[in-house]
C-alpha positions in Angstrom: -8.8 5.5 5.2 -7.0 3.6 2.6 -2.5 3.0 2.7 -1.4 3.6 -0.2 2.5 3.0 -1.5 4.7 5.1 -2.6 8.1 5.2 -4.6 10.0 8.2 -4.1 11.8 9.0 -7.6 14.4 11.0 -6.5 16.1 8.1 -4.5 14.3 5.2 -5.1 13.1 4.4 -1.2 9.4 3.1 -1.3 6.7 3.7 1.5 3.4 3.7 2.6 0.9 6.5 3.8 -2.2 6.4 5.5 -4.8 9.1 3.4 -7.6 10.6 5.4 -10.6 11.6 3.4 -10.4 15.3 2.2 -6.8 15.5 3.0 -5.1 17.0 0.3 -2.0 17.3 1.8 1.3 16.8 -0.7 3.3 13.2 -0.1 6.6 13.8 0.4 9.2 11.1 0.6 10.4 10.4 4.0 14.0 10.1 3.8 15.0 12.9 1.5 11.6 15.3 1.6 11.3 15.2 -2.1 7.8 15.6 -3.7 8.5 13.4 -6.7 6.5 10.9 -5.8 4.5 7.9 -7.6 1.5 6.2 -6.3 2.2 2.5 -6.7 0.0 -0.7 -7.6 -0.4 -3.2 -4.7 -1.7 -6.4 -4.4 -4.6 -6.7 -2.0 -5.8 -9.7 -0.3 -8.9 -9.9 1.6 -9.7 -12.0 4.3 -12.8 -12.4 6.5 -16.4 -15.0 5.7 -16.3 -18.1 3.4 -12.9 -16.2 1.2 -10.4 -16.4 4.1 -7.0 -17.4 2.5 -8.3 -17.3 -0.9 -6.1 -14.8 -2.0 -2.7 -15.5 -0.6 -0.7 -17.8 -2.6 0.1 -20.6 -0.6 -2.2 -20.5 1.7 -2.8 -24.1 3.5 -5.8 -25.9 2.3 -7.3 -25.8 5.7 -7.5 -21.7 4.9 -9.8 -21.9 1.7 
C-alpha cells in the first residue's frame, strides 16, 4: 500500500494519500474537494541491511 503525493491544481495545496490495492476510488484535494489533481514524483530513500543511510544526503558516515 504505497503514499503517493499529490498537488491539487485548483489551489495549489500538496498532500499525500495512502492507495489500497483495487481501490479505484477518485483523489480529491483535501482542502477545497476539487478533483484536479496530479500525482507527483517523490524521492524515495530506503533504509534497512548493508544500504542504511545510503540514500539521504548527509547522512553521517557512521550511517553508510
Amino acid at each position: 500500500m504505497p503514499i503517493y503525493e499529490y498537488s491539487c491544481e485548483e489551489c495549489g495545496n500538496t498532500f499525500e494519500k495512502l492507495v489500497f490495492a483495487g481501490d479505484k476510488e477518485k483523489i480529491t484535494c483535501p482542502c477545497c474537494k476539487s478533483e484536479k489533481v496530479k500525482k507527483m514524483v517523490s524521492s524515495v530513500s530506503f533504509m534497512g541491511g548493508s544500504s542504511i543511510g545510503k540514500c539521504a544526503s548527509g547522512a553521517p558516515s557512521g550511517f553508510s
